[in-house]
N, C-alpha and C positions, 0 to 999 in steps of 0.2 A: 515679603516685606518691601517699603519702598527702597529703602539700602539696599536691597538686590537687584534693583531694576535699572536702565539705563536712560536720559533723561533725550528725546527725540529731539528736543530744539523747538517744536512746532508748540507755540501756545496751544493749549485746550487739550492737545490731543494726549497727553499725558494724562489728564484727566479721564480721557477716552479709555487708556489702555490699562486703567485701574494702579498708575503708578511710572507706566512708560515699558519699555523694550526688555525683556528678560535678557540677561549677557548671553553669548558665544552662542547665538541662532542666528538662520538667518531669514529675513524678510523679505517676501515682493509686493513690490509697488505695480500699482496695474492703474492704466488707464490710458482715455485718446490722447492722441498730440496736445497737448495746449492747456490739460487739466492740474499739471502742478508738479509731477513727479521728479523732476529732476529737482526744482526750490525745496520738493520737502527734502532729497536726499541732499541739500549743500548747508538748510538748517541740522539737518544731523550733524554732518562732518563738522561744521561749526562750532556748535552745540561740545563736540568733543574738544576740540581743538582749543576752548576758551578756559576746558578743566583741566590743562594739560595733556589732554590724551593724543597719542601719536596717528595721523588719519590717515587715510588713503584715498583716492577718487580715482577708479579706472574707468576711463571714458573708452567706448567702442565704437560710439558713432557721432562725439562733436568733436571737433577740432581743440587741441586747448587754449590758441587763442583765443579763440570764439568763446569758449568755455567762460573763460576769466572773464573778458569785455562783458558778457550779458549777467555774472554775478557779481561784477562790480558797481551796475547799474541800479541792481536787487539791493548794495548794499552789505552783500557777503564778503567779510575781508577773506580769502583764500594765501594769505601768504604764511599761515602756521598750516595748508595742510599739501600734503604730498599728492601729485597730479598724477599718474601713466595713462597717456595717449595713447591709445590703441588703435583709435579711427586710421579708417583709412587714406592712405597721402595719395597725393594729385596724380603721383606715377604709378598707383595702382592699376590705373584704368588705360596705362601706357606702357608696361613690364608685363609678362609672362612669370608671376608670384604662386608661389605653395601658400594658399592665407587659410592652416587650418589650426583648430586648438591645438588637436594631436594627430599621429601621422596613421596614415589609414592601420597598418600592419600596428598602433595602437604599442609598440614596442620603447619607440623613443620620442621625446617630447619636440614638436614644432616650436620655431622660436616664441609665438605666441604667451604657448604656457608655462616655456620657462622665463618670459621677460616676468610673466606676474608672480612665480616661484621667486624668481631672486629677488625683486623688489616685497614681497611680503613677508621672507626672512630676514633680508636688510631692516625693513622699519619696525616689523613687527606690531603692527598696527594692532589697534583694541577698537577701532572703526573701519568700517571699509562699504564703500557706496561704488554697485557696478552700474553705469547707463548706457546700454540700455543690454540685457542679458539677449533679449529675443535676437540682437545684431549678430552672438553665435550660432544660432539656429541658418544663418547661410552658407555658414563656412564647415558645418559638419554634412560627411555623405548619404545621413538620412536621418529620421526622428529617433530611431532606437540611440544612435550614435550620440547624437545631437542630449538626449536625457544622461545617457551616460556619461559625458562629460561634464554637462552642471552638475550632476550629482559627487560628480569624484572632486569638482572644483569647490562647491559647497563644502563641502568635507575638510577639505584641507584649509581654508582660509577657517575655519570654527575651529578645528583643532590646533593653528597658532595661538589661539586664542581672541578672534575682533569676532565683534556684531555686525551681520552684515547684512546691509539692504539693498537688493535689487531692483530693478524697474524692467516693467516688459511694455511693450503695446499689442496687443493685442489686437487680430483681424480676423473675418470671418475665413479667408482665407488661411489665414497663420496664426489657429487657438494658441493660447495660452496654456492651456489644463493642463500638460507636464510640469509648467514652472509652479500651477497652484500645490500641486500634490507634492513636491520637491520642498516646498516652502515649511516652514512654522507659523508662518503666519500672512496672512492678507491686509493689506489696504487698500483699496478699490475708489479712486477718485474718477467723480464723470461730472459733466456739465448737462443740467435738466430747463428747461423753458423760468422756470422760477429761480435756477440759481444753480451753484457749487455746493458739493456734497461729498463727504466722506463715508463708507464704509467698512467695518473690521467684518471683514466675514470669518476668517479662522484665527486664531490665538492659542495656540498651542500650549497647557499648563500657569493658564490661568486664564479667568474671568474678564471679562468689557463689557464695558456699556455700548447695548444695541444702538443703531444707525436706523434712518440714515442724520447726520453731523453737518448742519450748515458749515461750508469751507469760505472764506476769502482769501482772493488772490489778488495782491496790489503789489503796486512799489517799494514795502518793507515787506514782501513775502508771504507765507501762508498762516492764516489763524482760523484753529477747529474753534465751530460755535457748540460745545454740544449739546445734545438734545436731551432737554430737563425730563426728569426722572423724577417726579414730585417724593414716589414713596421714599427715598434715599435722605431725604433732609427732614428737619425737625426739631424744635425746640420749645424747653416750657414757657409759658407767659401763662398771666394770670386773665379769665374769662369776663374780665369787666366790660361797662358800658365805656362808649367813646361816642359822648353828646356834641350836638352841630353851634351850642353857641346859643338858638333862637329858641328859649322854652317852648314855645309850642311848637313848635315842630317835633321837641324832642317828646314831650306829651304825643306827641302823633304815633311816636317811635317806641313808646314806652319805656321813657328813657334815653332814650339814645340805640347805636349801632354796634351790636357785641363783639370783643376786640378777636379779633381771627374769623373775620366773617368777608362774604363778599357781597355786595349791595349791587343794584342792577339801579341805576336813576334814568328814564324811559319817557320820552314824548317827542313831541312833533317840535320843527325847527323852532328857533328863537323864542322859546319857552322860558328858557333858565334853568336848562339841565347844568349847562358846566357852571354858572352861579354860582347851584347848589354843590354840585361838588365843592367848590372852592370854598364856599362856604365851612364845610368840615375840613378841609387841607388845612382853614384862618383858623381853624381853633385847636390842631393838634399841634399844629407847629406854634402858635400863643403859647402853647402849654411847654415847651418844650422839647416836642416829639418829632424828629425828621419825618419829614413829608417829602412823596414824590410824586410829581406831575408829570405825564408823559403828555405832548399834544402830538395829535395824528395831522389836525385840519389847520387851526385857529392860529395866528404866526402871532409870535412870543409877546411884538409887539402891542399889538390889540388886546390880549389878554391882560398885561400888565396897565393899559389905560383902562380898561372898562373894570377892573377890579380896583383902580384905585380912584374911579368915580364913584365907587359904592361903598368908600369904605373899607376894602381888605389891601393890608400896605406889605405888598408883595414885596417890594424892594427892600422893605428894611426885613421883611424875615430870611429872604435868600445871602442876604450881607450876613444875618445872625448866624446864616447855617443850619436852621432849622427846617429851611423850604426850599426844595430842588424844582426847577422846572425846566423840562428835556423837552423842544421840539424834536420832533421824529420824521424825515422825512422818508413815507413808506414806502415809496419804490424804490429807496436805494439801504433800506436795511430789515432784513430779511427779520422774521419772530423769534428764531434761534439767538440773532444776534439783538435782541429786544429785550428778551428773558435774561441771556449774560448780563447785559445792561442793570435790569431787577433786581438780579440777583445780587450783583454787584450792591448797590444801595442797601440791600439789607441786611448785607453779610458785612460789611467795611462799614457804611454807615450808621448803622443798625437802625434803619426805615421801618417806619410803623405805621404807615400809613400811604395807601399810593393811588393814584387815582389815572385810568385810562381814556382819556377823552381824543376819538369815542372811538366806538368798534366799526364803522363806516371805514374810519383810516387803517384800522388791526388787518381787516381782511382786503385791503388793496396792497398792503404788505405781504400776504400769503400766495399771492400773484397764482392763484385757482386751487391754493391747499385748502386744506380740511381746518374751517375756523373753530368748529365746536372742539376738535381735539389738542390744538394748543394753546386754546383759550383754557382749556377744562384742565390741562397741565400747569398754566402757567397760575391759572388761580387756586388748585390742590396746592402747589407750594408756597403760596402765599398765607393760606390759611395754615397748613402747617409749623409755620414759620412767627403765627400768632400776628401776621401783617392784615390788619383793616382795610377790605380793599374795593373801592369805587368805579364803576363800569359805567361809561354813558354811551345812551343808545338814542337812537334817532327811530322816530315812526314817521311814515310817511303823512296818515291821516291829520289833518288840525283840527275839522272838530266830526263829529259822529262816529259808526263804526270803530268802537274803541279796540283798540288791539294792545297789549302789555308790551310786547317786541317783537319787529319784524326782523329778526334775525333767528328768530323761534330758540331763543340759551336761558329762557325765564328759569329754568332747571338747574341753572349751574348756580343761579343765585338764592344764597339767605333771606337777603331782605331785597324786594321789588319794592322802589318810589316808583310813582309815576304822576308827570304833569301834565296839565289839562287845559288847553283852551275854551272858555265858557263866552256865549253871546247872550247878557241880559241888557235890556232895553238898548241895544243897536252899540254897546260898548262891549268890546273883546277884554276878557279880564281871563285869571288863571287860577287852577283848584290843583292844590296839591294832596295826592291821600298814598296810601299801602296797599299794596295788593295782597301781600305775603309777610309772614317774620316769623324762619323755623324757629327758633330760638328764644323767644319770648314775647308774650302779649303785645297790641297791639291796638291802635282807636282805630273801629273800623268809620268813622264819619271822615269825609273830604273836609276840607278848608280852602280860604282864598290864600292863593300866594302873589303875592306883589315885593317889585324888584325896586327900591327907593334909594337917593344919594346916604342914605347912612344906613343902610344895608338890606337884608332879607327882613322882611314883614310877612308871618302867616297869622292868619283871621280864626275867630274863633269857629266851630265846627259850621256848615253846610245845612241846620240842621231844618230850615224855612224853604230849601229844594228838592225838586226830585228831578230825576231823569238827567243829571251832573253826566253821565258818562257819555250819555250821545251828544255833548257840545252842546245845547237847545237845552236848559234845565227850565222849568215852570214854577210856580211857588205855587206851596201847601196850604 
């Protein structure tokens, strides 16, 4: 239960570990220099320290000056928790020292272990964060040594009773795989060409949500993004239509666009795909219905002039609260951290409606990840969620060679729009039609769509042309 668990300090990751840290075990942190492991272990001791709990930090290899100055920086108040300085001092490298845990003959304790025996029965901590453990691993006279001692050390700090989280770094020279097998559990933070990542590899009596977990590491510290899990969420709504506003287009639609569905709107630049999106954002959010607008490309500003040359008065529905619009800028926020965002809106705001313009910008965000698969996550939870949800795609072609979407995801969508650049008589005009609608009928004839100062105009059916999809249509 979550009352059993102990809360890590680290937004998200508690989420991760299905509730956060099981009490009196103990954890390692693993990872290269510079991936986070010491911020997450000062968010724990924090984390503790703000509920009361009495903490510990025994450092083995920074100084505790050092220590303080670079969490004071972070932002970590350190002065409710207890520090032992272990590292080692300047006259180390200048004395003739015994610097071992325990004494070879294993008989009587080096001062080492009993500085952290008496300070850990003086405080009695119900926290304790060691950085870095692998700094023992020099001071013991071989690896058997070296395991037998974190093990007998593990042991007694769980049996006063603290949770305790270690950190190693690990090197091809100096594995880690004692400290893994010693442990209860793992978290494994690394830095990849696309970003920071978390993952649980072991968890010891109890369940977690698989990795890998977008990580951010800034100036307030670490925050797990974690990785949407569509089948885990879910709620009722009712299957109705959710009409765009312009009768015939929704006659196009058969009605309209069914609530928990995802819509694919498809064609070549400066068409009037994000229009027509905007177009169904003007008439959920009319109605009522939070609406969310993510932009990947289009800067907020232009959006909000060209929408309110046409008609949809953006401003006064974001004032009401009914209309969110999120520019997204994609190289600097990961999909993991896009989807939080989502989710966010639908769960606190209760979003009914969102629309991604477009998938151009999704996948410069995934910086060479796999688009079809957390596009195909982030829109399962959207449908499950009973959220209406609008995709816009870019084709390269403008008129001939028709193609539905060069990003080839026609698959993950319900309902395929798609628009059309048409050349009759040496004027460029536009055909809007369906390709697809799992879910209910649908008019298979094109129409003209034209973009006017008082809003979307579609024409009645196509039906005096042929040959509408190669751009070049002829009359019948």
């Amino acid at each position: 239960m979550a009352s059993e668990r102990i809360a890590t300090g680290v937004a998200g990751l508690d989420e991760v570990l299905h509730g956060g840290l099981l009490p009196r075990r103990a954890y390692l942190v693993r990872g290269a220099p510079g991936t986070g492991k010491t911020t997450l272990g000062l968010h724990f001791l924090t984390a503790g320290a703000a509920a009361g709990e009495a903490t510990l930090l025994i450092s083995l290899d920074e100084p505790e000056e050092q220590l303080r100055d670079n969490a004071t920086r972070l932002g970590f108040d350190l002065s409710r928790i207890s520090l032992l300085d272990l590292s080692p001092t300047p006259e180390f490298f200048t004395q003739v020292e015994t610097y071992d845990l325990f004494a070879p003959a294993e008989v009587e304790r080096e001062p080492l272990a009993k500085t952290i025996t008496a300070r850990v029965e003086a405080l009695q901590p119900q926290r304790i964060f060691i950085d870095a453990m692998t700094q023992l691993r020099y001071l013991a006279p071989d690896p058997y040594q070296f395991r037998k001692q974190v093990r007998s050390l593990l042991r007694f700090l769980v049996r006063q009773g603290a949770t305790v989280l270690f950190s190693s770094e690990a090197s091809p020279e100096a594995p880690d795989h004692d400290l893994q097998f010693l442990s209860d559990g793992i978290l494994t933070l690394e830095m990849r060409p696309e970003g920071r990542f978390l993952h649980v590899v072991k968890f010891r009596g109890s369940d977690f949500a698989p990795g890998p977990h977008a990580l951010r590491l800034d100036a307030r510290g670490l925050e797990v993004l974690p990785r949407l899990v569509p089948e885990v969420f879910g709620r009722p709504f009712a299957a109705d239509l959710v009409p765009s506003g312009v009768p015939e287009l929704d006659e196009l639609l058969g009605g309209g666009l069914e609530r928990g569905t995802v819509a694919l709107i498809s064609g070549p630049t400066g068409v009037g795909k994000t229009t027509l999106g905007m177009q169904f954002a003007k008439e959920a959010a009319g109605r009522g219905e939070r609406t969310a607008v993510y932009l990947f490309e289009e800067r907020l500003e232009a959006l909000l002039h060209r929408c309110q040359a046409i008609g949809i008065p953006v401003h006064a529905m974001v004032e009401r609260g009914t209309l969110a619009v999120v520019p997204v800028e994609p190289l600097r926020l990961s999909p993991d951290e896009l989807a939080l965002r989502v989710r966010q809106e639908v769960e606190a705001q209760e979003a009914r409606l969102v629309l991604l313009d477009s998938l151009a910008g999704y996948r410069l965000a995934l910086r060479g990840g796999d688009l079809e698969s957390h596009l195909h996550a982030l829109s399962r939870y959207l449908k499950n969620m009973g959220v209406t949800t609008l995709l816009v795609n870019e084709t390269e072609a403008i008129t001939g060679d028709f193609q539905a979407t060069e990003a080839g995801l026609s698959h993950l969508a319900d309902t395929l729009l798609f628009l059309r650049y048409l050349e009759i008589d040496g004027e460029l005009r536009r055909a809007i039609g369906v390709l697809k609608k799992r879910l209910g009928d649908f008019e298979k004839t094109l129409r003209e769509f034209t973009i006017t100062r008082y809003g979307l105009r579609v024409g009645p059916p196509l039906r005096h042309l042929r040959g509408i999809l190669s751009g070049l249509p002829q009359g019948t």
